[in-house]
N, CA, C and O atoms as CSV, one atom per row, in Angstrom:
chain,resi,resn,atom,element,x,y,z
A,1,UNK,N,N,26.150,-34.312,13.201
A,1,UNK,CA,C,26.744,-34.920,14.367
A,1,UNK,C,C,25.780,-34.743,15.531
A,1,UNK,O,O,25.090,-33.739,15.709
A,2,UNK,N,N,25.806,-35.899,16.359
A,2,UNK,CA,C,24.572,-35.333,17.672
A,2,UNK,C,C,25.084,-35.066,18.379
A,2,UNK,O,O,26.225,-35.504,18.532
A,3,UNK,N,N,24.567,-34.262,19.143
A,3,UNK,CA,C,24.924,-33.650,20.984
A,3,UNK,C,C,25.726,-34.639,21.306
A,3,UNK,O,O,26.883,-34.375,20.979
A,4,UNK,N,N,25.595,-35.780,21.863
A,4,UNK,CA,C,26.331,-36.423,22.513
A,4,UNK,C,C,27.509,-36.206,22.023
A,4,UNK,O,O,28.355,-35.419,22.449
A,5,UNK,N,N,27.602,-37.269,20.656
A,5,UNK,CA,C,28.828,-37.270,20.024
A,5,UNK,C,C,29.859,-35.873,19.661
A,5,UNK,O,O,31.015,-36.036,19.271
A,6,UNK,N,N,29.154,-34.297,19.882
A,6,UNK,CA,C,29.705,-33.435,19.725
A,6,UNK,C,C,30.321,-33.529,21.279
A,6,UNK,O,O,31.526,-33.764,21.369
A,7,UNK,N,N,29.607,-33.371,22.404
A,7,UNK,CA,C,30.048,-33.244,24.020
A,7,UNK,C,C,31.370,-34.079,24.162
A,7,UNK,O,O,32.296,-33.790,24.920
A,8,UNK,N,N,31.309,-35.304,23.204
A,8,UNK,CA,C,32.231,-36.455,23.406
A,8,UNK,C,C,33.583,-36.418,22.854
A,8,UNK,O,O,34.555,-37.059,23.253
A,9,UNK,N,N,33.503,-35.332,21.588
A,9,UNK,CA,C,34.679,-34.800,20.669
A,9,UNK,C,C,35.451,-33.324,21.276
A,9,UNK,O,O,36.452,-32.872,20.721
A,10,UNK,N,N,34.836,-32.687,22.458
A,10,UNK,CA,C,34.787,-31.684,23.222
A,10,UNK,C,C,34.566,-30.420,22.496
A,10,UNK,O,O,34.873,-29.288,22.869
A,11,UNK,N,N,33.728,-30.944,20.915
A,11,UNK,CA,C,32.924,-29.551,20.252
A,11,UNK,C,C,31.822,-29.035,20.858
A,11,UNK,O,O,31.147,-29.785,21.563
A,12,UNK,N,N,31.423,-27.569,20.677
A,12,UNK,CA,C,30.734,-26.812,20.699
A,12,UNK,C,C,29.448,-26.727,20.085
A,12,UNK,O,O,29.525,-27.232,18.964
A,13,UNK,N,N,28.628,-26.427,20.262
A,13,UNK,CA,C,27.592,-26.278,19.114
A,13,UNK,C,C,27.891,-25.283,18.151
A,13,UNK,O,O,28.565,-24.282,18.391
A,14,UNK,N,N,27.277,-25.628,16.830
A,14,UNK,CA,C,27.968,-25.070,16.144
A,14,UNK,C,C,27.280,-23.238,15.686
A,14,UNK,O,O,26.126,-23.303,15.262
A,15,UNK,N,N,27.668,-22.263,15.725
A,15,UNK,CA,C,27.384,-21.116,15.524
A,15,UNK,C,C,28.087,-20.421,14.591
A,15,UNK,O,O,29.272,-20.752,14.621
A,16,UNK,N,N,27.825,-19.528,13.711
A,16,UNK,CA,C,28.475,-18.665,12.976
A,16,UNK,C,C,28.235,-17.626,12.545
A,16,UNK,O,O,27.050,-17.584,12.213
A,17,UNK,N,N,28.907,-16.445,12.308
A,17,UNK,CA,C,28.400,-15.190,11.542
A,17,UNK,C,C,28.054,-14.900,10.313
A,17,UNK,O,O,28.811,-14.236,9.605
A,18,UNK,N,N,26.957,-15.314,9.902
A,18,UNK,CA,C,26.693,-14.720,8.307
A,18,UNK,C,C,27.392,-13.829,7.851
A,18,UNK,O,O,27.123,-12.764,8.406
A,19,UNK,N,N,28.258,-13.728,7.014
A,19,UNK,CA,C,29.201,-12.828,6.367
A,19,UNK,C,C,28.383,-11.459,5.851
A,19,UNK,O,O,28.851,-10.336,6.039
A,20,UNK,N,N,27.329,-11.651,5.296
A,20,UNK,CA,C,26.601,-11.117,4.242
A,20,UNK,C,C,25.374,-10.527,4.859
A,20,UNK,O,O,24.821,-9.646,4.200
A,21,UNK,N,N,24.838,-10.869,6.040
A,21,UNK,CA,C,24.024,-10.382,6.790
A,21,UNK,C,C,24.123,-9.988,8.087
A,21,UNK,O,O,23.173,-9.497,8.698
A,22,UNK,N,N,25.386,-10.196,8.632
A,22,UNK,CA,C,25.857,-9.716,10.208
A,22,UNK,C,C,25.031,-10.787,11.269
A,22,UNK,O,O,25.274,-10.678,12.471
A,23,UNK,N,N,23.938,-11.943,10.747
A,23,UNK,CA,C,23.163,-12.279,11.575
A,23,UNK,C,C,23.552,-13.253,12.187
A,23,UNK,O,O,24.455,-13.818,11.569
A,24,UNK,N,N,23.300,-13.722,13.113
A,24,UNK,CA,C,23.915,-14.992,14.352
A,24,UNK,C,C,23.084,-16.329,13.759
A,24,UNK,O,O,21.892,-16.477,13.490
A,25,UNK,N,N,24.014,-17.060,13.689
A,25,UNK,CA,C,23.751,-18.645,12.952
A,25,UNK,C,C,23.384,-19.851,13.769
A,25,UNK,O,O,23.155,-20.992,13.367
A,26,UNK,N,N,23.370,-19.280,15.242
A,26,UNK,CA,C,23.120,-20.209,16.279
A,26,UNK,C,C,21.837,-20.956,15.512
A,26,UNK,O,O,20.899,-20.462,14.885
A,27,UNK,N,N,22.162,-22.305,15.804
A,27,UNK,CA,C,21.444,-23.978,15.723
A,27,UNK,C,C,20.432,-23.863,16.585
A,27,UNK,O,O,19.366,-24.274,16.126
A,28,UNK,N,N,20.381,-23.320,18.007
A,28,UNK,CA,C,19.117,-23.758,19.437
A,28,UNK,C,C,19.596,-21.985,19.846
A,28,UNK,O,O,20.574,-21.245,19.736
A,29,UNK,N,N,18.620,-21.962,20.206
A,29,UNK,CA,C,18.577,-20.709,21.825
A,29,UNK,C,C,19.887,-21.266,22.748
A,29,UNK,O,O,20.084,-22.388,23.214
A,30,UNK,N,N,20.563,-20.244,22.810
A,30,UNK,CA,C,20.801,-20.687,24.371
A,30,UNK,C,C,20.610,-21.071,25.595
A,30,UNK,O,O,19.484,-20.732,25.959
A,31,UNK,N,N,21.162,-21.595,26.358
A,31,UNK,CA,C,20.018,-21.910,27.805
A,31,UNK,C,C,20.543,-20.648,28.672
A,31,UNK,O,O,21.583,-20.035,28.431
A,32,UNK,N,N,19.675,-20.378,29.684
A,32,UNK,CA,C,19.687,-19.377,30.343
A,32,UNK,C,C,20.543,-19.502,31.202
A,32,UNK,O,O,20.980,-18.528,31.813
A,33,UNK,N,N,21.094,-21.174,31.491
A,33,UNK,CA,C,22.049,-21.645,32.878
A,33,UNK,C,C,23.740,-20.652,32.511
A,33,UNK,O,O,24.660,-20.233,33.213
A,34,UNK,N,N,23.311,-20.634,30.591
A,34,UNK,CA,C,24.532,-20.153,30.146
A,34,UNK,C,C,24.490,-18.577,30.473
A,34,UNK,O,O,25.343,-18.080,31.208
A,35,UNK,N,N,23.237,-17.648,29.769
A,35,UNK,CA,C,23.410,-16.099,29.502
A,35,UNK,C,C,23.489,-16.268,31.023
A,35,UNK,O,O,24.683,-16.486,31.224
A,36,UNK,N,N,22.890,-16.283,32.131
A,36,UNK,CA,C,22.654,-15.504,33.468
A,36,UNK,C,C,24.038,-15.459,34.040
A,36,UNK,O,O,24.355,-14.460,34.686
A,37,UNK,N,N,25.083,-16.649,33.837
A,37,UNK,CA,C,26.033,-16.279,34.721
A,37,UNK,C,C,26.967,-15.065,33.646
A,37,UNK,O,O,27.829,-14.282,34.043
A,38,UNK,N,N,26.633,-15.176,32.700
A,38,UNK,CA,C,27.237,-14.815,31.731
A,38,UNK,C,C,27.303,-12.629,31.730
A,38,UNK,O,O,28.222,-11.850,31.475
A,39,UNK,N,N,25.653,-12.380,32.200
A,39,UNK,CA,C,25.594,-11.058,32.031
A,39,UNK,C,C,25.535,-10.833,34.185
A,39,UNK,O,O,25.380,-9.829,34.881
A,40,UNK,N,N,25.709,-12.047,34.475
A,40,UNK,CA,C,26.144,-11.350,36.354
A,40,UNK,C,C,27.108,-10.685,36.969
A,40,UNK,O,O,27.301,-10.418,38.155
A,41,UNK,N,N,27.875,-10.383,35.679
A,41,UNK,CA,C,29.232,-9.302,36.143
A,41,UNK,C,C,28.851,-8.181,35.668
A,41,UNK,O,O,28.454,-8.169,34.503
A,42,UNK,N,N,28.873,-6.878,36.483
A,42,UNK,CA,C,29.039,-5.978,35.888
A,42,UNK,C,C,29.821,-5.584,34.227
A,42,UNK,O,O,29.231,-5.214,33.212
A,43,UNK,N,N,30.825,-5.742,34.356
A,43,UNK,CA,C,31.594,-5.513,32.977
A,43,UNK,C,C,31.356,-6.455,31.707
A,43,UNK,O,O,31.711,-6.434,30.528
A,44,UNK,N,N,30.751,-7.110,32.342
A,44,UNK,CA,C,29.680,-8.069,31.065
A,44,UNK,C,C,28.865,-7.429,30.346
A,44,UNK,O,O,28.822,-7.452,29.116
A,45,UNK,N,N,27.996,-6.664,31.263
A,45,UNK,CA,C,26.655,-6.351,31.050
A,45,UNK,C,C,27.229,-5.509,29.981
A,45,UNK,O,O,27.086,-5.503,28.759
A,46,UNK,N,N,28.210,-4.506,31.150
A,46,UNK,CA,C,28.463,-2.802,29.601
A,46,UNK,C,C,29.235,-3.712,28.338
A,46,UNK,O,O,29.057,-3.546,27.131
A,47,UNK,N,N,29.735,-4.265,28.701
A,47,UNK,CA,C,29.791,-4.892,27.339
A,47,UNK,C,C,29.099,-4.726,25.913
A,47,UNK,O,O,29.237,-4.191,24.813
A,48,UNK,N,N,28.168,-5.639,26.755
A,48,UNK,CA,C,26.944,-5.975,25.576
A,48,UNK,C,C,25.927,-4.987,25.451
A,48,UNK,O,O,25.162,-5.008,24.486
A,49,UNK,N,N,25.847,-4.064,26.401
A,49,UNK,CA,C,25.125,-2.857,26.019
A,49,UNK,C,C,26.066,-1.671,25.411
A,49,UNK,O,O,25.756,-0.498,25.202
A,50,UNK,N,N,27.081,-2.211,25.230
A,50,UNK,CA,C,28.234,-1.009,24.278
A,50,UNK,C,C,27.757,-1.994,23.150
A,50,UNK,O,O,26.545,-1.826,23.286
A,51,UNK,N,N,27.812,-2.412,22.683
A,51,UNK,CA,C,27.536,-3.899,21.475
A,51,UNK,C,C,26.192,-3.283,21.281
A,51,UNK,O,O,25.858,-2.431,20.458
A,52,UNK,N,N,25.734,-3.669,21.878
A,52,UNK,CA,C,23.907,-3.838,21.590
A,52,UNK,C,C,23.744,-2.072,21.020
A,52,UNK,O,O,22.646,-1.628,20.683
A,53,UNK,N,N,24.501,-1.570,21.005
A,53,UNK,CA,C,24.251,-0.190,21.054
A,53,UNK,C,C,25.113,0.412,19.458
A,53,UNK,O,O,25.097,1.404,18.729
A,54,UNK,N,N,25.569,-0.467,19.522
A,54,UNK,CA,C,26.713,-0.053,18.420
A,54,UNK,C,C,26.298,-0.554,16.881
A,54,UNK,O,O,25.962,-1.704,16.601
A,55,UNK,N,N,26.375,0.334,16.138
A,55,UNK,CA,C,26.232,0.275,14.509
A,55,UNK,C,C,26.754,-0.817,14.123
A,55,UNK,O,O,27.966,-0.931,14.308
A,56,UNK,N,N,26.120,-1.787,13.567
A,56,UNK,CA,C,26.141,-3.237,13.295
A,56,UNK,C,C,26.432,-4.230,14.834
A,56,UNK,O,O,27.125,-5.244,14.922
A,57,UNK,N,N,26.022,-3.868,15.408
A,57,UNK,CA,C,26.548,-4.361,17.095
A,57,UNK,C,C,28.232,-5.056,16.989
A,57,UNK,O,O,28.531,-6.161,17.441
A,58,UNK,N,N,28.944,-4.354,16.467
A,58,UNK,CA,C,30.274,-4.547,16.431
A,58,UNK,C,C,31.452,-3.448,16.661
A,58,UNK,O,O,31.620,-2.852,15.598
A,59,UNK,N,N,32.420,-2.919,17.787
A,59,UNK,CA,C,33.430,-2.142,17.885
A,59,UNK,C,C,34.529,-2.836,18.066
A,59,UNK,O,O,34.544,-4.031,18.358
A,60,UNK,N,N,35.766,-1.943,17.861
A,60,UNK,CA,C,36.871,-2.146,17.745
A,60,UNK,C,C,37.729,-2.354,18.857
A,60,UNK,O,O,38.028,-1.214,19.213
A,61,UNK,N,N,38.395,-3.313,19.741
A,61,UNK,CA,C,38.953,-3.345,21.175
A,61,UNK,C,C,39.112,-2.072,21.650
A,61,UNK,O,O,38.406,-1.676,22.577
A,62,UNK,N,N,39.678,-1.598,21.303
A,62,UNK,CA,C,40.001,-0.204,21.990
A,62,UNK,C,C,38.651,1.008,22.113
A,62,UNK,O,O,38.543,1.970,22.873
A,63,UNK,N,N,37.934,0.613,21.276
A,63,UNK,CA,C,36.824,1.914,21.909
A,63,UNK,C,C,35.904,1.067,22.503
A,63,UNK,O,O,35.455,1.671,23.477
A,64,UNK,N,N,35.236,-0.375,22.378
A,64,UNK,CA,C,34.916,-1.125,23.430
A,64,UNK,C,C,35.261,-0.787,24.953
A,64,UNK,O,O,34.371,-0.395,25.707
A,65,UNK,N,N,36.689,-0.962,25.418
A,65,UNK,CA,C,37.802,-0.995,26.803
A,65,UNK,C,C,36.736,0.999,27.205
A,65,UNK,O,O,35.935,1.323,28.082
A,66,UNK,N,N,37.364,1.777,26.011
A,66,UNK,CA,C,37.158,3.119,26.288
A,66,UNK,C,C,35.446,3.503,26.874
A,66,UNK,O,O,35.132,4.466,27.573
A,67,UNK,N,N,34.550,2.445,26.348
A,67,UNK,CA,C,33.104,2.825,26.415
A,67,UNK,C,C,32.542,1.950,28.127
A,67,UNK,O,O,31.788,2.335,29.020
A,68,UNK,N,N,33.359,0.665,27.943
A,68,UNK,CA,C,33.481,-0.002,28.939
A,68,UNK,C,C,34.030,0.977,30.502
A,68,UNK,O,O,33.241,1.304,31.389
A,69,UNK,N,N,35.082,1.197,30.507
A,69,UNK,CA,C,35.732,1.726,31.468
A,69,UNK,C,C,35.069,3.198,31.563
A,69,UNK,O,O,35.533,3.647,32.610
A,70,UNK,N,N,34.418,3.946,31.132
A,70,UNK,CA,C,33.319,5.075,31.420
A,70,UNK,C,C,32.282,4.606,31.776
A,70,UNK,O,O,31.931,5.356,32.687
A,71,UNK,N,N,31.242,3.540,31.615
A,71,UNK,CA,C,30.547,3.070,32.303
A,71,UNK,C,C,30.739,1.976,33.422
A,71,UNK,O,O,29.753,1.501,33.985
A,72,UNK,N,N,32.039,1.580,33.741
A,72,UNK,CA,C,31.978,0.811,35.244
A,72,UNK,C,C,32.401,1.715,36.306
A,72,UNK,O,O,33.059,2.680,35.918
A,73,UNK,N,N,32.192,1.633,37.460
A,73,UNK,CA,C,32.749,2.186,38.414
A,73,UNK,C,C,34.137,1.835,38.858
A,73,UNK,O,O,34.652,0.740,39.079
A,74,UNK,N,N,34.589,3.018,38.927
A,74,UNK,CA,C,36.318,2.190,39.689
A,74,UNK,C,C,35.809,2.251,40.869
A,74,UNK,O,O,35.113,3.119,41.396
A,75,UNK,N,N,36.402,0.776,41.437
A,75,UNK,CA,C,36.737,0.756,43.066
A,75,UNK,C,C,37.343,1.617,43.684
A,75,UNK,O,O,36.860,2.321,44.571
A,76,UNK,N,N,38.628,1.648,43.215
A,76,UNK,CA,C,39.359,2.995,44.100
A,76,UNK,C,C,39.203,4.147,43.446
A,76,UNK,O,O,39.493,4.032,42.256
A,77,UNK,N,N,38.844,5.260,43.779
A,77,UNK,CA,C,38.474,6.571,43.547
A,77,UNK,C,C,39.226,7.286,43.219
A,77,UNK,O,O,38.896,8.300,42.603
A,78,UNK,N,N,40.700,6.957,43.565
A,78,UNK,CA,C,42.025,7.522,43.524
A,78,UNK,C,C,42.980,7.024,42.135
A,78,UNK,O,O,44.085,7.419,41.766
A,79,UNK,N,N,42.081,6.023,41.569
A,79,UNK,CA,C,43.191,5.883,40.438
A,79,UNK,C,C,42.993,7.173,38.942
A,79,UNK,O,O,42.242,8.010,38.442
A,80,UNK,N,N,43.414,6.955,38.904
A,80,UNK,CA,C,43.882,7.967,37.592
A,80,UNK,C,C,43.277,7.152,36.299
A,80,UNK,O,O,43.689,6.040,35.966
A,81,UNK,N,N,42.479,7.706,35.778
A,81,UNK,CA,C,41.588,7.557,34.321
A,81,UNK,C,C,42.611,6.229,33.331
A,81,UNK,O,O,42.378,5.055,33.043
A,82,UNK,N,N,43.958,7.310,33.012
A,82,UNK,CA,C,44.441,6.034,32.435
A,82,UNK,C,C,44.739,4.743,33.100
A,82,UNK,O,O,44.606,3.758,32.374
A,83,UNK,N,N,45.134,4.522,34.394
A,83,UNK,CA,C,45.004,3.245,35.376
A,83,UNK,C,C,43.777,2.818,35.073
A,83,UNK,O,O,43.844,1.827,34.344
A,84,UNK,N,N,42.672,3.147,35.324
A,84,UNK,CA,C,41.439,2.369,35.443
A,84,UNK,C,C,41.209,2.055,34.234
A,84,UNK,O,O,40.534,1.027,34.289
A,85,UNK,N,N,41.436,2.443,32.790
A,85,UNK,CA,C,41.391,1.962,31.595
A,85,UNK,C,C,42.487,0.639,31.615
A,85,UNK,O,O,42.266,-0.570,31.545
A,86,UNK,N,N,43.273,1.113,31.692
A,86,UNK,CA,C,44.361,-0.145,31.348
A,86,UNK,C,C,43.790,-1.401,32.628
A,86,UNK,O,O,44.065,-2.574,32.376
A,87,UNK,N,N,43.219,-1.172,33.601
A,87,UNK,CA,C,42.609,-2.404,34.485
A,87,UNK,C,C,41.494,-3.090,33.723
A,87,UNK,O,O,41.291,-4.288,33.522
A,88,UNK,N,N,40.856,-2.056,33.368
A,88,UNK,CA,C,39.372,-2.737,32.594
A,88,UNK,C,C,40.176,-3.278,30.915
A,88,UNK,O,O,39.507,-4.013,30.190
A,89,UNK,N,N,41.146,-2.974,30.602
A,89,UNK,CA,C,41.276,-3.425,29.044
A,89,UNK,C,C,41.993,-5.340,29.273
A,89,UNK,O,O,41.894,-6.286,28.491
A,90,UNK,N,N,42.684,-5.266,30.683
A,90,UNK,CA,C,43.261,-6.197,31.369
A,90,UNK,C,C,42.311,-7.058,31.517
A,90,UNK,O,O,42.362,-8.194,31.046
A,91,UNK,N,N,41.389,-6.618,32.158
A,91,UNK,CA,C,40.051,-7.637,32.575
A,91,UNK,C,C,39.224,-8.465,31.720
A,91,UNK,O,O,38.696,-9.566,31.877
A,92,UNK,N,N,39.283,-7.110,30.191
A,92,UNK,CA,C,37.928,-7.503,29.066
A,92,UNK,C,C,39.151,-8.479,28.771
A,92,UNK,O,O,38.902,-9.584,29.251
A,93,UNK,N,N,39.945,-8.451,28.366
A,93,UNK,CA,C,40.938,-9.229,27.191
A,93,UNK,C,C,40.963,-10.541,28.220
A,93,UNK,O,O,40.771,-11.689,27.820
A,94,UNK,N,N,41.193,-10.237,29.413
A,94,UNK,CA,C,41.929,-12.174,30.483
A,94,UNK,C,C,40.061,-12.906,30.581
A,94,UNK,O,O,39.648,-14.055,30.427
A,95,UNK,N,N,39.331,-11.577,30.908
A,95,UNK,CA,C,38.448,-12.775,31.933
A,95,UNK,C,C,37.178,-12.485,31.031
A,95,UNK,O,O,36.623,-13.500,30.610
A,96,UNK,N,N,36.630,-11.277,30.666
A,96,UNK,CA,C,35.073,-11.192,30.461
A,96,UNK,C,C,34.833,-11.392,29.121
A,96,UNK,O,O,33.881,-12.100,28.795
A,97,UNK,N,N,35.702,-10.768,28.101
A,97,UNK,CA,C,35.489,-11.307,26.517
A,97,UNK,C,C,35.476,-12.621,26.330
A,97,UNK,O,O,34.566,-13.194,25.730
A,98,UNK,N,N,36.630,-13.283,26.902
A,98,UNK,CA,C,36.760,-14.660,26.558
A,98,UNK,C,C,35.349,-15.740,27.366
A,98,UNK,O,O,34.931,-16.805,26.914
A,99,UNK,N,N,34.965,-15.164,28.395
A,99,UNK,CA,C,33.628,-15.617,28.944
A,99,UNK,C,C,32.151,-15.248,27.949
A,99,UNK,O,O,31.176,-15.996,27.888
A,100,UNK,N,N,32.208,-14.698,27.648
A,100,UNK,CA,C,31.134,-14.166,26.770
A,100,UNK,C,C,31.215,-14.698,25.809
A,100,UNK,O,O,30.140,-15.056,25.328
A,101,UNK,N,N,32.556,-15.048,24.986
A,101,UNK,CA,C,32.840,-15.692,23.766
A,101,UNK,C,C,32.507,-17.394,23.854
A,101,UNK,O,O,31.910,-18.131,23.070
A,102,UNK,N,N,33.150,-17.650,25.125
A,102,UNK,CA,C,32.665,-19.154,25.418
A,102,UNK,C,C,30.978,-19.796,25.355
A,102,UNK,O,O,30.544,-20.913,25.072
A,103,UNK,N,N,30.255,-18.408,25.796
A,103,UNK,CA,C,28.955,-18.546,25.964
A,103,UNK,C,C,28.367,-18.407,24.755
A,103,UNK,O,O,27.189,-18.690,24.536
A,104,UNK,N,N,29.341,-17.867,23.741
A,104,UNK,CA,C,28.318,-17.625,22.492
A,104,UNK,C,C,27.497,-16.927,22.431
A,104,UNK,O,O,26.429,-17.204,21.884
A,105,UNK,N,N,27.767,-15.807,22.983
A,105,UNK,CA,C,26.318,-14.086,22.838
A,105,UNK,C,C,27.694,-13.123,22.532
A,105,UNK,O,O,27.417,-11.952,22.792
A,106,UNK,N,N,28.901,-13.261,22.122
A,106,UNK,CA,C,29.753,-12.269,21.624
A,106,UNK,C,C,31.155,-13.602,20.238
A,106,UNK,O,O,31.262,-14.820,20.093
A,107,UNK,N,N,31.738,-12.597,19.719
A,107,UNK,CA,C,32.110,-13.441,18.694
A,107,UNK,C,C,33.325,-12.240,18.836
A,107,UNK,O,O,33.249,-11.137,18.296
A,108,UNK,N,N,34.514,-12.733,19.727
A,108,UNK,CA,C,35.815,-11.903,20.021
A,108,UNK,C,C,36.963,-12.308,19.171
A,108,UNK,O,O,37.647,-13.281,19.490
A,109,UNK,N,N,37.216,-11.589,18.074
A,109,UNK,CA,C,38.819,-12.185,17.190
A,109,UNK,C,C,40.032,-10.866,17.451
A,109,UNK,O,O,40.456,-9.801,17.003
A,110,UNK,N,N,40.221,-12.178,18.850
A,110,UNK,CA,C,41.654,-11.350,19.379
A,110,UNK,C,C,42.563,-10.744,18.440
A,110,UNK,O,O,43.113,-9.671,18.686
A,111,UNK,N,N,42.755,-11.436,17.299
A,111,UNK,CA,C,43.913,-11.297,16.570
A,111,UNK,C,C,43.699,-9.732,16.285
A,111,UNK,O,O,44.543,-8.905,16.631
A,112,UNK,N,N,41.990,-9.234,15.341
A,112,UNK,CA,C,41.710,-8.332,14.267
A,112,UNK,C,C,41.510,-7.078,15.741
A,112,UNK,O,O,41.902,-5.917,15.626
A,113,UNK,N,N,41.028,-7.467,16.681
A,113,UNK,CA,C,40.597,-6.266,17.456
A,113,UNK,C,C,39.101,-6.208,17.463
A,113,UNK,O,O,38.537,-5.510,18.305
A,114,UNK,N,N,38.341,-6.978,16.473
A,114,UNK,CA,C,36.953,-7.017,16.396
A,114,UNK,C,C,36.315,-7.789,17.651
A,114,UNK,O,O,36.839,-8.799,18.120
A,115,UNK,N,N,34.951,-7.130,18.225
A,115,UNK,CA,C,34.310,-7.850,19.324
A,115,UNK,C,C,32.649,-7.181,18.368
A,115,UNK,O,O,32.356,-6.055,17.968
A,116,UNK,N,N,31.779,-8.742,18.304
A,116,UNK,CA,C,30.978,-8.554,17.500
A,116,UNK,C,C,29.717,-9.085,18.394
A,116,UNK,O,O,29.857,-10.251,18.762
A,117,UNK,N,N,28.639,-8.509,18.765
A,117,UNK,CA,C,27.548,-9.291,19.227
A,117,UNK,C,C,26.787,-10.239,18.221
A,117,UNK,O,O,26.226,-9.904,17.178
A,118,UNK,N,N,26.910,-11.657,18.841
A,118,UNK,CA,C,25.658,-12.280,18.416
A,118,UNK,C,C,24.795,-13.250,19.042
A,118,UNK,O,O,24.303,-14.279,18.579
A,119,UNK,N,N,24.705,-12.722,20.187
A,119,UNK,CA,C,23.438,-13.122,21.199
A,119,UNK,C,C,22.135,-12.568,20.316
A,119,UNK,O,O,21.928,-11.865,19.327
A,120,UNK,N,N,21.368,-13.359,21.340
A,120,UNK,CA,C,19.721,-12.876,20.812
A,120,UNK,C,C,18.792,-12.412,21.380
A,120,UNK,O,O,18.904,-11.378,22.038
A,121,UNK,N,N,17.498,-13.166,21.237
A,121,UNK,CA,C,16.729,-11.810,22.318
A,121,UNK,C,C,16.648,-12.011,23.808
A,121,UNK,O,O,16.170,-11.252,24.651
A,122,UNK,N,N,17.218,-13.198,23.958
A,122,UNK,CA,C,17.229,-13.532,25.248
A,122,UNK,C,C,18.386,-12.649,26.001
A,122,UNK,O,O,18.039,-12.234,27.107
A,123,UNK,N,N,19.275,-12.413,25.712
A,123,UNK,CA,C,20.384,-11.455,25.945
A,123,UNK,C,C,20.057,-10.180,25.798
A,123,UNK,O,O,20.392,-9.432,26.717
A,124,UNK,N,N,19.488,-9.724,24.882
A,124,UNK,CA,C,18.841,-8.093,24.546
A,124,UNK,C,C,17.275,-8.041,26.007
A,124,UNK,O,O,17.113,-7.149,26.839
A,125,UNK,N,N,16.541,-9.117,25.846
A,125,UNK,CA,C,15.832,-8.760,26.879
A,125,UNK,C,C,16.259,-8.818,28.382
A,125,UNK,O,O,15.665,-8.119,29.203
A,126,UNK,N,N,17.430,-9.764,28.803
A,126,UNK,CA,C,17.941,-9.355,30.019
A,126,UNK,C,C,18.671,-8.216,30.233
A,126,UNK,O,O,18.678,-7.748,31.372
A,127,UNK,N,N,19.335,-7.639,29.290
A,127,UNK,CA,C,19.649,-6.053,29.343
A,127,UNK,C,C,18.986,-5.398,30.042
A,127,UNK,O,O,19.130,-4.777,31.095
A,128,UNK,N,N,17.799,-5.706,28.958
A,128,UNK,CA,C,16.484,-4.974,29.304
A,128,UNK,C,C,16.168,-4.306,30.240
A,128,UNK,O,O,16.026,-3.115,30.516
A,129,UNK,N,N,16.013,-5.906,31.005
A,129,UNK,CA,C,15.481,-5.715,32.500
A,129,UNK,C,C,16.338,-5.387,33.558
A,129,UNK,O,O,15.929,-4.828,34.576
A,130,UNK,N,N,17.801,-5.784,33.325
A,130,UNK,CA,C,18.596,-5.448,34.493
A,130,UNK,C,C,18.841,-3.735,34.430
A,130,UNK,O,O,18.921,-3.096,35.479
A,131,UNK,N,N,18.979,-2.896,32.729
A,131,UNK,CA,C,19.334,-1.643,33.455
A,131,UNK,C,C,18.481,-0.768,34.082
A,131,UNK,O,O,18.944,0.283,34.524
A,132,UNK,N,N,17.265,-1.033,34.200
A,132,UNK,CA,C,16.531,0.038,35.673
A,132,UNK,C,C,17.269,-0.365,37.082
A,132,UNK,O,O,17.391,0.501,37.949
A,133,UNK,N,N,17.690,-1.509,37.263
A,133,UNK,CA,C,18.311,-1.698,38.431
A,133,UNK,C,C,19.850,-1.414,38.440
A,133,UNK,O,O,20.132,-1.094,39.595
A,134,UNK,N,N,20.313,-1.405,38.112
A,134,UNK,CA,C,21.461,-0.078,38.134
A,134,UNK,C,C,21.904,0.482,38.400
A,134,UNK,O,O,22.965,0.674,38.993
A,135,UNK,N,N,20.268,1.476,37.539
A,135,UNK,CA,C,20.730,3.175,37.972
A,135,UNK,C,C,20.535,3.256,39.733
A,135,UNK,O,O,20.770,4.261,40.403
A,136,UNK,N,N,20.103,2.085,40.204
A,136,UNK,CA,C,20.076,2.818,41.573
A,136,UNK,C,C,21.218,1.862,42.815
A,136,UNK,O,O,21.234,1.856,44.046
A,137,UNK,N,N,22.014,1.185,41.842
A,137,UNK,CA,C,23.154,0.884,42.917
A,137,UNK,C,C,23.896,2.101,43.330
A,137,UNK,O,O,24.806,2.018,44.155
């Protein structure tokens, strides 16, 4: 099917997870118009560096939220550990998984609890470069 005619059917390009090799099946690179807005949130980024970090780059919702919410900062200083978990598990599940999933550098099956990286190096090298800047916000 071509681009057009996929844009025109309101499909996706097509991507998939090798069952048998864990490896990302993406057709083209992504474009960058996609990863950049994609890793410009904070809770994006730990995301994919909890992923990128993780044995087969795949964890389970709940220690994702748990690895996530130790590496973001809470805004208010005053909430209580379990509050700021249950905000960030609120956030990954409404706004940032499902953004990442749209972009195609994460592969989220709400149903199982699985959140699986399969971005590439274009995603592993903006990691890269953004965590020296960071450590010094």
């Amino acid at each position: 099917m071509s681009m057009d005619k996929s844009r025109e059917l309101g499909t996706r390009d097509t991507q998939s997870i090798d069952a048998t090799s864990g490896s990302s099946g993406r057709e083209k690179s992504i474009s960058p118009n996609t990863v950049l807005p994609a890793v410009a949130n904070e809770h994006r980024r730990a995301i994919l560096n909890a992923l990128d970090n993780a044995s087969e780059r795949t964890l389970e919702y709940d220690v994702l939220v748990d690895r996530v919410a130790d590496r973001v900062r809470d805004e208010d200083a005053n909430l209580e550990s379990a509050e700021h978990r249950q905000r960030v598990r609120i956030a990954l599940h409404h706004t940032h998984l499902p953004k990442l999933d749209d972009a195609r550098i994460i592969d989220y099956e709400a149903e199982t609890g699985r959140v699986r990286f399969v971005g590439g190096e274009l995603e592993r090298d903006l990691l890269t470069l953004i965590e020296p800047y960071e450590a010094y916000e």
